[in-house]
N, C-alpha and C positions, 0 to 999 in steps of 0.2 A: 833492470829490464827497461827498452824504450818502450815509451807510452806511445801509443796507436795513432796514427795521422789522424787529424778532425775530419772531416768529409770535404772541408776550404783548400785544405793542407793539400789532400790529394790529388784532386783538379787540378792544382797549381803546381805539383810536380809531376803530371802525369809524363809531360814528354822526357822524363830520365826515367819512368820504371813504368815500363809499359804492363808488365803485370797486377801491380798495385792500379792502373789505369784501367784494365781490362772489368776485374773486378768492382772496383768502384762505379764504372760507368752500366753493368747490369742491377748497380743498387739502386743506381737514379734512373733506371728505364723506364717509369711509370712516370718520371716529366715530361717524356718526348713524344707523350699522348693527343700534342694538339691539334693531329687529321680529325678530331672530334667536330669542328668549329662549323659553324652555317653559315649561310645569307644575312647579309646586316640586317638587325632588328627593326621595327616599321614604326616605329615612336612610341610602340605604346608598353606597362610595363605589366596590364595586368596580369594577374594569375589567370583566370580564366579563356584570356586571349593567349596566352603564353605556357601554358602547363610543361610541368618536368617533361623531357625527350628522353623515350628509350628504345624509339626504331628510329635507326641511323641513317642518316641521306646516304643512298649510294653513292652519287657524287664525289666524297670524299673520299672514297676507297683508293687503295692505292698503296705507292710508297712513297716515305717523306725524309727529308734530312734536314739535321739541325745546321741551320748555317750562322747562328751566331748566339751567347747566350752570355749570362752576364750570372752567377753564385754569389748571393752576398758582398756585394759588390766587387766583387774580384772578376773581371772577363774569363771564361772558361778556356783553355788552352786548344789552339786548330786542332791536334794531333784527335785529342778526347772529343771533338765532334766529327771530325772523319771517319771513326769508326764505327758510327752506329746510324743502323737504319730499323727503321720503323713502318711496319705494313699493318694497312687496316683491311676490314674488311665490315663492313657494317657495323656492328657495336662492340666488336672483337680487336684484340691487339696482337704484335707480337712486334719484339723488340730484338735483333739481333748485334751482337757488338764482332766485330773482327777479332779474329785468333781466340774465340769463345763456342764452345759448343753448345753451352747450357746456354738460352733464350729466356728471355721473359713474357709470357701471356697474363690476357688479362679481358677483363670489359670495363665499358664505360659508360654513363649516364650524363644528359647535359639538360640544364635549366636555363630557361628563354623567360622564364618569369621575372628575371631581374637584372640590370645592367652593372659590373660589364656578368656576362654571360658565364654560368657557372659549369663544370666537368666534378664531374664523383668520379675517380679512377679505382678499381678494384685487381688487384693482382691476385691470380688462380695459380700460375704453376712460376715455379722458379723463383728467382731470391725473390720478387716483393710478392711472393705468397702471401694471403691473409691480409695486407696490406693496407688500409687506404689513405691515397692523396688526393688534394682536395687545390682546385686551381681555379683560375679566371681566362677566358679564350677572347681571341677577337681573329677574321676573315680579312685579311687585304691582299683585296684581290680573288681572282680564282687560283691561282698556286702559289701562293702566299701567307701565313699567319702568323701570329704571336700567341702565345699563353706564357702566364705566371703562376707555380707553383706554391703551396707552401707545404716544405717537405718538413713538418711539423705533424703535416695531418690535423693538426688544432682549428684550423679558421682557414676561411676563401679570400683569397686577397683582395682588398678592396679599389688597386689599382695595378698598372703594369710599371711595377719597379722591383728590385731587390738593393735595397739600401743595406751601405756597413753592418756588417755583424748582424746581421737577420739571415732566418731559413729561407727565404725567398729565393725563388730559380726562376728567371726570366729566359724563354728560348725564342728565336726566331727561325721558321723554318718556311722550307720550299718543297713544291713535289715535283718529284723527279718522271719525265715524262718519257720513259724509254719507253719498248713494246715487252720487257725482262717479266716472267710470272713469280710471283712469290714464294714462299710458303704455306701461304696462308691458298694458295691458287687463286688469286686476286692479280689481274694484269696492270703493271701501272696504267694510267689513262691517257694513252696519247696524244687524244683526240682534246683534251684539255692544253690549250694552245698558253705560255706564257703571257700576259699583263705586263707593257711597259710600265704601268703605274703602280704594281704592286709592290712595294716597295715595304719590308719587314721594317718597323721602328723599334 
């Protein structure tokens, strides 16, 4: 019997077996969480100043796409970020992958009390049911950002990397500024004009 692609494995074949890619990419829908992200922080770190966030800026609503990402250090394959979009809507998710019926929902919770800026991702319906991922977010820009995941669920990354052989998931994304409604009935945000400077690192 062949033994089961590691989740590295599959990423990295996804453009020859687009169904192996389909599925794989609703496992890791809960990384592509990072419309959670806010206003750069003001210097300061404390708790008091900074308390856990669990009413979401609207601002961030919308839809967003992954435009570039980096798995344990291997670059993630075009095909497997072209297929998936991500709508928020206040502290609510849903993740949909191409030629997938089944979606991924969820909420999320972000802490401003410590840098860089923490996301608690919890999956309610679909594969990351019961779920939780646990990542680090950062804002460039206004349609712009980064988040690093650890699909471990064990620890909050302490920086934006995913070095060899680590569970680390690094994404860069953008939002997409059509007038298109969602699912979720969340209109992307038009009126949110692109950032020459925003630039994903």
């Amino acid at each position: 019997m062949r033994r089961p692609l590691t989740l590295r494995q599959s990423l990295l074949s996804a453009a020859n077996d687009n169904v192996m890619l389909r599925h794989l990419l609703l496992t890791l829908a809960l990384c592509l969480l990072s419309t959670e992200a806010w206003a750069d922080d003001d210097g300061t770190n404390s708790q008091a100043d900074h308390p856990p966030t669990t009413d979401i800026d609207f601002q961030f609503d919308g839809v967003w796409k992954p435009k570039g990402a980096i798995l344990g250090g291997d670059f993630v394959p075009p095909p497997a970020l072209e297929a998936i979009r991500l709508t928020i809507q206040k502290n609510r998710y849903e993740v949909t992958v191409q030629g997938e019926e089944q979606s991924d929902r969820g909420v999320f919770t972000l802490d401003e009390s410590v840098l860089p800026k923490r996301m608690t991702i919890e999956g309610k319906s679909g594969p990351n049911k019961g779920k939780t991922i646990l990542a680090i977010y950062e804002m460039k820009g206004v349609n712009a950002m980064r988040v690093c995941y650890d699909l471990s669920g064990q620890e909050f990354p302490e920086e934006f990397k995913a070095p060899k052989g680590s569970q680390r998931y690094l994404v860069g994304y953008r939002r997409q500024t059509t007038n298109a409604t969602d699912t979720l009935g969340v209109p992307a945000p038009s009126q949110h004009k692109p950032n020459a400077n925003s630039n994903v690192e």
